[in-house]
C-alpha positions in Angstrom: -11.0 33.5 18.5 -11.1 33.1 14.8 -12.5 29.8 13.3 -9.9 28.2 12.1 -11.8 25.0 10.8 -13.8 27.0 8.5 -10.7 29.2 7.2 -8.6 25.9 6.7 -11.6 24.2 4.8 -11.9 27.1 2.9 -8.2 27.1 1.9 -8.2 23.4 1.3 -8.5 23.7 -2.5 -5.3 25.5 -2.0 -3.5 23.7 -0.4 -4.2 20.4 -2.9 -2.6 22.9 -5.5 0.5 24.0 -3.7 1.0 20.0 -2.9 0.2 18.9 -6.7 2.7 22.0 -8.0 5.2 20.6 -5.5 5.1 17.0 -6.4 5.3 17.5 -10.0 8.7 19.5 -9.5 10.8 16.6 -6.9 14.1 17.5 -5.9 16.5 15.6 -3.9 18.6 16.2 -0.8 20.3 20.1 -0.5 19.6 20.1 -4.3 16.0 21.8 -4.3 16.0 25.2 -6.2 12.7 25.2 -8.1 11.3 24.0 -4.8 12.4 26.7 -2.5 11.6 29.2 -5.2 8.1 28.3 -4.9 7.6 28.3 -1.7 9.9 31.5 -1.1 7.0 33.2 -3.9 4.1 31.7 -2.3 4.8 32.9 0.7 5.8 36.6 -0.7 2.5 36.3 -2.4 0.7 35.9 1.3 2.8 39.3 2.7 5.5 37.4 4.4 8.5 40.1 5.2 10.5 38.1 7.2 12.2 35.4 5.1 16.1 33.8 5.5 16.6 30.9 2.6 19.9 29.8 1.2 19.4 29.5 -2.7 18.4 25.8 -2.6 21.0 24.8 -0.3 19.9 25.3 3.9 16.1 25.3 3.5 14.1 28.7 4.2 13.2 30.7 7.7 10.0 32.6 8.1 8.5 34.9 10.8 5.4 35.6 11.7 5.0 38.1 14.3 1.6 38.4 16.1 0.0 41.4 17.9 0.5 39.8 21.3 3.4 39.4 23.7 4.6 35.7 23.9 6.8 33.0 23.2 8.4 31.6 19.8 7.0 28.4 18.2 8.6 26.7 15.8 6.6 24.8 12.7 8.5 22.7 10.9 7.7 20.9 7.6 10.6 19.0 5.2 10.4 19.3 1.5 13.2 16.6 -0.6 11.9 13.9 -2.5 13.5 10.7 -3.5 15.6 9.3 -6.3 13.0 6.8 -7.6 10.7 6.8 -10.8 7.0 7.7 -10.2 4.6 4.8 -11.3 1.1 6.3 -9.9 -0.2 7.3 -13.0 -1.3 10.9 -11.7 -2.1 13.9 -13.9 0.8 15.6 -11.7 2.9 13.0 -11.9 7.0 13.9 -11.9 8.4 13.4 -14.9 12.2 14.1 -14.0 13.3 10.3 -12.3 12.7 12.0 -8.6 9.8 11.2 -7.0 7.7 12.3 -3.8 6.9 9.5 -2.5 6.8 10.1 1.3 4.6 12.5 1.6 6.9 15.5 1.7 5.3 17.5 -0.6 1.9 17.6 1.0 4.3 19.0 4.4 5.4 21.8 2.6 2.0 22.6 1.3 0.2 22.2 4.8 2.9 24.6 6.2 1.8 27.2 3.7 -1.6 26.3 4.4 -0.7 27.0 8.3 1.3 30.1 7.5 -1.9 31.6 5.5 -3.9 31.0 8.5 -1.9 32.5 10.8 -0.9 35.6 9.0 -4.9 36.3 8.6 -5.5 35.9 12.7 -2.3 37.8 13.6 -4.0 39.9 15.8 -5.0 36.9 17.8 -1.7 35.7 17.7 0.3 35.7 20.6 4.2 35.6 20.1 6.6 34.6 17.1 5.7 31.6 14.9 9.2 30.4 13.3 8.3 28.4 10.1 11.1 25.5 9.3 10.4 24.5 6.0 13.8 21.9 5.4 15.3 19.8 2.7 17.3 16.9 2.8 15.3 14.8 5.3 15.4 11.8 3.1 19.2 11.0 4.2 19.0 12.7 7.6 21.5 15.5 6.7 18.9 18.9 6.4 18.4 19.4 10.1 21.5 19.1 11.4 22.7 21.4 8.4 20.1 24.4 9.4 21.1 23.8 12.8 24.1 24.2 12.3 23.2 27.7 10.1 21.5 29.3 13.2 17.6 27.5 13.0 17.2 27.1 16.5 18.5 30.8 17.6 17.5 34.3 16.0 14.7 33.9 17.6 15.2 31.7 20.1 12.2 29.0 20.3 10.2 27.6 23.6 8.9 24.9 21.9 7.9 23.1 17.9 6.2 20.5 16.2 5.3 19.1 12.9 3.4 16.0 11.2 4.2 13.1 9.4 1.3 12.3 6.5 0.9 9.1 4.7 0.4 5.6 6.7 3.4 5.0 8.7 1.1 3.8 11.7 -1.6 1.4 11.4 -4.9 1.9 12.9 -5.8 5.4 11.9 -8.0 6.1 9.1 -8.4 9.7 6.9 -10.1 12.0 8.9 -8.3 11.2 12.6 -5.5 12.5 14.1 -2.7 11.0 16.2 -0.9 12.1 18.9 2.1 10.0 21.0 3.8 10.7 24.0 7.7 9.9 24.5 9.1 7.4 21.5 7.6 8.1 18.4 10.0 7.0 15.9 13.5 5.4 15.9 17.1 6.3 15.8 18.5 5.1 12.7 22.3 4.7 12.5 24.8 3.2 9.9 27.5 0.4 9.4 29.9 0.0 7.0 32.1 -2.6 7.9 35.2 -4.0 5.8 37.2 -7.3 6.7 40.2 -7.6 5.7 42.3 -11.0 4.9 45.1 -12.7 2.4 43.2 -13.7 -0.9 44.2 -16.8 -2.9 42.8 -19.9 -4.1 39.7 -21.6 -3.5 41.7 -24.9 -3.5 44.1 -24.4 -0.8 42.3 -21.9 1.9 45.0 -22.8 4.6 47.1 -20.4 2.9 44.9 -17.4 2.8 43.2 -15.5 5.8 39.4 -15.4 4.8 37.4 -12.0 4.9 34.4 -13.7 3.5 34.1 -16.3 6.8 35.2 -13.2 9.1 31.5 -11.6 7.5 29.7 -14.8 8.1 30.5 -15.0 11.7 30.0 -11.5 12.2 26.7 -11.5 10.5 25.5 -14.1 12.5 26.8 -12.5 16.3 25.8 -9.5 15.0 22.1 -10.6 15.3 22.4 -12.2 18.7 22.9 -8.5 19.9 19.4 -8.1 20.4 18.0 -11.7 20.6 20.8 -12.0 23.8 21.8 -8.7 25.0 18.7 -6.8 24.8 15.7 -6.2 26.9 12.5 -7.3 25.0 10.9 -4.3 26.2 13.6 -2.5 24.4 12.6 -2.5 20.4 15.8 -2.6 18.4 16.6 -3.6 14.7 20.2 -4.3 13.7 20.0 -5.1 9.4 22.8 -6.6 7.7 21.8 -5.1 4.2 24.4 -5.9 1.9 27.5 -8.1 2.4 30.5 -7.8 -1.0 33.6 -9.7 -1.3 34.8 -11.5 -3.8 34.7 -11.8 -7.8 35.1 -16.0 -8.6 33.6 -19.2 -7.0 37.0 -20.4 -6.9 38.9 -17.1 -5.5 39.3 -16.2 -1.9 38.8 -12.4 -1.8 41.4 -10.2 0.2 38.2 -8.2 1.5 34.6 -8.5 1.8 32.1 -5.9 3.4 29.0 -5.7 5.2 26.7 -2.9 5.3 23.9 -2.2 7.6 21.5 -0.4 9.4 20.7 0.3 12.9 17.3 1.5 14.6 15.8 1.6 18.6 14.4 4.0 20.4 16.1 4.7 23.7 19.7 6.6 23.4 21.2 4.4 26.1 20.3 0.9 23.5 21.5 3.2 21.1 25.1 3.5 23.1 24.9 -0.4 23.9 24.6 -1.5 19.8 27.4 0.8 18.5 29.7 -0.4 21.1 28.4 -3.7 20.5 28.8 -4.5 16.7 32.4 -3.0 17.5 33.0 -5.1 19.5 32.3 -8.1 17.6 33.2 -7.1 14.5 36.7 -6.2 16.1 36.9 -9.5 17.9 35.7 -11.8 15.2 38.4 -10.4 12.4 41.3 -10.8 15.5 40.4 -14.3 16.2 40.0 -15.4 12.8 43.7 -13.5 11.7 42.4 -11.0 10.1 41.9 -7.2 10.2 38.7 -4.8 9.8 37.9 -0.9 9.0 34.6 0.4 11.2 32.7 3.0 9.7 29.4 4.1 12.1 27.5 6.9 11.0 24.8 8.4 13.3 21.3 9.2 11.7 18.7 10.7 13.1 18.3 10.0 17.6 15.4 8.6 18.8 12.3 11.1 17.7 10.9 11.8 22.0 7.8 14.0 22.0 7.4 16.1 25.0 4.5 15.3 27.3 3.4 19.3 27.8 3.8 20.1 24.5 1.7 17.0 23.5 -0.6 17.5 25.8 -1.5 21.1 24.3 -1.1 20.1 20.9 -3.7 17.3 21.5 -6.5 20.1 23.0 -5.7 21.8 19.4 -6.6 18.2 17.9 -9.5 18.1 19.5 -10.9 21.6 18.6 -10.2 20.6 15.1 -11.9 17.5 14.5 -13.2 16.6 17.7 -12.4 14.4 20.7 -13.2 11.1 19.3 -11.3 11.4 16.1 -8.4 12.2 18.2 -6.3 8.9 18.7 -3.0 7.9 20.5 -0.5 5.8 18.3 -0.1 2.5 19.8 3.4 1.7 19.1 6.1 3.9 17.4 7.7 3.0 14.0 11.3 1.8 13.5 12.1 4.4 10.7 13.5 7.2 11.8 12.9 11.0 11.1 15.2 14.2 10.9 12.9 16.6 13.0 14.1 14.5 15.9 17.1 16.6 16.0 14.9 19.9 16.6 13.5 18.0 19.4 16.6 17.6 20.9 17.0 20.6 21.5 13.8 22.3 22.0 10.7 20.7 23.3 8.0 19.7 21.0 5.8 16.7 19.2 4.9 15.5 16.2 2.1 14.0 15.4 0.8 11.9 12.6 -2.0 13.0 9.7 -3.6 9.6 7.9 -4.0 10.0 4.7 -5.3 6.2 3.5 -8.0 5.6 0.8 -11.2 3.8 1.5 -10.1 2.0 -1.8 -7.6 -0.4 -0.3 -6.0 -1.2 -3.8 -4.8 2.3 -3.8 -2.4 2.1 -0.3 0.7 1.7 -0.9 3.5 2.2 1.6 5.8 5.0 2.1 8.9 5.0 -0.8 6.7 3.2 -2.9 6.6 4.1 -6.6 2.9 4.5 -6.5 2.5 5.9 -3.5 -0.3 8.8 -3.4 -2.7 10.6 -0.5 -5.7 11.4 0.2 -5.7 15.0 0.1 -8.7 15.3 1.2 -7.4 15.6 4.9 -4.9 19.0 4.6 -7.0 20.9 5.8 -6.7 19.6 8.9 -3.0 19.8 9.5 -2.6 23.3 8.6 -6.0 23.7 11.0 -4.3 21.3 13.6 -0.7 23.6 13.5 -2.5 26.9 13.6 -5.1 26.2 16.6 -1.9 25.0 18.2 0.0 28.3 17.6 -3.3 30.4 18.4 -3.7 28.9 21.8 -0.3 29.4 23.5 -0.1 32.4 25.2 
C-alpha cells in the first residue's frame, strides 16, 4: 500500500497554502462564491471529473472512483466563516469584516489535501469516496440543506467521517489525534420566548399584567430543569441569553422576551427540555394573567460516533502517527456541530485534530478574534482521512 505519511508530508506545504488562500477570502453562511470557486478549480486542477456544486449556495459533491470494487465513503469537511473582525495580525489576514475563526478553513484545505492523496493511490482504492465539502455550518443550516439536495443518495454511502481542528478538547497537544466513541458533541436547540401582559405605570402595577415578572419567574424555573429534573449523569445546559422588555424605569412594558439556548447530549433529555421550558413558560404566563408566544428551533442532534466506524478509523490513526499519539477524548463538548446530521443518517465518527501552540500566549479559543493554528499538523488529517479510505475494503 502506498505511504501515505510521506505523500501527506510532502503535500503539507500545500495544504498551508490552500488554508491561508481560504482564510484570507471568509464568507458566511450559503453566501460563499469566491470560496466554492476555489475549491471547485483546485480540485479541477488535481483531474477531478465528477463534481455537483450549486454556485455558492448548496456546497459542492465530488467523486472519486477507485480501481477496486467496494463501498461509498463519505468525507466531509465545512467551509463558512463568521461575521466577526479578524484581530490576529496575520500576513493572510481577512480584510472584509468575516473572519475564520473556527478553523473552517484549514477543513476545506485538509479535504483537498485528502482528495490529492487519494486521487494519486486510486488503484489501491477500493470503492467510491464522496467528498462533502459544506457551507453554512456556523448556524446549523448547510447540512440539512445538502441533505435535503440529495448528499446522502447518488451514490448511496455505507459510512463518513470528518475532523474538527483547533482546541475544543483539552488535553491533546499538536501532533496527537483523538478519537471518541458515542457522544462527542451536543445538541444545540433554540428559544425564543415572548410574554405578553397589559403595560402601564410604574406607580400603580395592580392595574397592569406584568411581562417583565412573568420572565423573572420563568428564568429562574427555567434553570431548575436540570438542577431538579435531570440525571447528573445526564450533561445538559439550558442559557437564558438575552431577556428585552421595556423602554423606562417607570413604564411597565406590554411584552418582554427571553432568548436562549439549549445543549445535551442524549435525544431523549433533548425531548424532556423542550417539553419542559414549554411547560413552564406556558404555566408561569397563565398563572401570573398573562399570555406567551413559543418559538423552539432545533439545531444540530446530539453528534453519536459509531463504535465500528471508530474503531477502523482509529487503526488509520495509528498508522499515521502511531499508537501512542493516538488519544480518546475524555468528555465531549457542549457546542454542537452540523455534521451530526450526516451521522444521523449514515454511520460514521469524527474525530478531533489539535492544533495548540507551544507558545501559550498564542491559544485563543474557538470564535475568538485572534484565533489562529498550528498548521503544522495538516498533514495529518488529510493522512488520517485517506489511510482511513485506503483500508476499507
Amino acid at each position: 500500500m502506498h505511504d501515505i505519511q510521506r505523500k501527506a508530508q510532502d503535500m503539507q506545504e500545500r495544504i498551508v497554502r490552500w488554508r491561508r488562500a481560504l482564510h484570507a477570502m471568509p464568507e458566511v453562511g450559503f453566501d460563499t462564491p469566491g470560496t466554492e470557486r476555489f475549491i471547485v478549480e483546485e480540485l479541477q486542477k488535481m483531474g477531478v471529473t465528477e463534481l455537483r456544486h450549486g454556485d455558492g449556495k448548496k456546497g459542492i459533491v465530488a467523486l472519486i472512483h477507485g480501481k477496486k470494487p467496494g463501498g461509498v465513503l463519505g468525507i466531509r469537511a465545512d467551509y463558512d466563516a463568521l461575521h466577526m473582525t479578524e484581530e490576529t495580525g496575520l500576513p493572510f489576514a481577512a480584510t472584509n469584516g468575516n473572519m475564520h475563526a473556527c478553523g473552517h478553513d484549514a477543513h476545506a484545505a485538509i479535504l483537498l489535501g485528502t482528495a490529492n492523496l487519494l486521487l494519486d493511490c486510486a488503484d489501491e482504492l477500493a470503492g467510491t469516496v464522496k467528498l462533502i465539502f459544506q457551507p453554512s455550518e456556523e448556524n446549523g443550516k448547510g447540512a440539512p440543506a445538502m441533505i435535503k439536495e440529495g448528499v446522502l443518495e447518488d451514490p448511496k454511502m455505507d459510512a463518513v467521517v470528518g475532523l474538527h481542528i483547533g482546541s475544543l478538547w483539552k488535553g491533546l497537544n499538536s501532533g496527537e489525534v483523538g478519537y471518541k466513541y458515542g457522544a462527542l458533541m451536543a445538541a444545540a436547540d433554540w428559544f425564543k420566548i415572548t410574554f405578553g401582559g397589559k403595560g402601564g405605570h410604574g406607580a400603580t402595577p395592580h392595574l397592569t399584567v406584568d411581562p417583565l415578572a412573568m420572565a423573572c419567574q420563568a428564568v429562574g424555573l427555567l434553570q431548575q430543569i436540570v438542577s431538579r429534573e435531570t440525571s447528573p449523569l445526564d450533561s445538559a445546559v439550558v442559557t437564558v441569553g438575552t431577556i428585552q422588555g421595556g423602554t423606562m424605569p417607570n413604564i411597565i412594558a406590554p411584552s418582554c422576551t427571553i432568548a436562549g439556548t439549549v445543549r445535551c447530549l442524549s435525544p431523549e433529555v433533548r425531548n424532556h427540555l423542550e417539553t419542559r421550558i414549554r411547560e413552564i413558560c406556558t404555566d408561569t404566563a397563565r398563572a401570573l394573567r398573562g399570555s406567551v408566544a413559543i418559538e423552539y428551533t432545533y439545531g444540530p442532534p446530539p453528534l453519536l460516533n459509531d463504535r465500528a466506524v471508530t474503531d477502523e478509523l482509529r487503526l488509520a490513526m495509528e498508522r499515521i502517527v502511531g499508537a501512542e499519539k493516538v488519544r480518546e477524548v475524555e468528555q465531549p463538548t457542549m457546542g454542537g456541530e452540523d455534521m451530526a446530521f450526516f451521522q444521523e443518517h449514515v454511520p460514521g465518527s469524527f474525530f478531533f485534530l489539535p492544533a495548540n501552540f507551544e507558545d501559550e500566549s498564542r491559544n485563543f479559543p474557538h470564535h475568538h478574534p485572534k484565533f489562529d493554528l498550528n498548521e503544522d499538523v495538516f498533514w495529518i488529517g488529510a493522512a488520517v482521512m485517506a489511510r482511513f479510505a485506503l483500508s476499507r475494503g
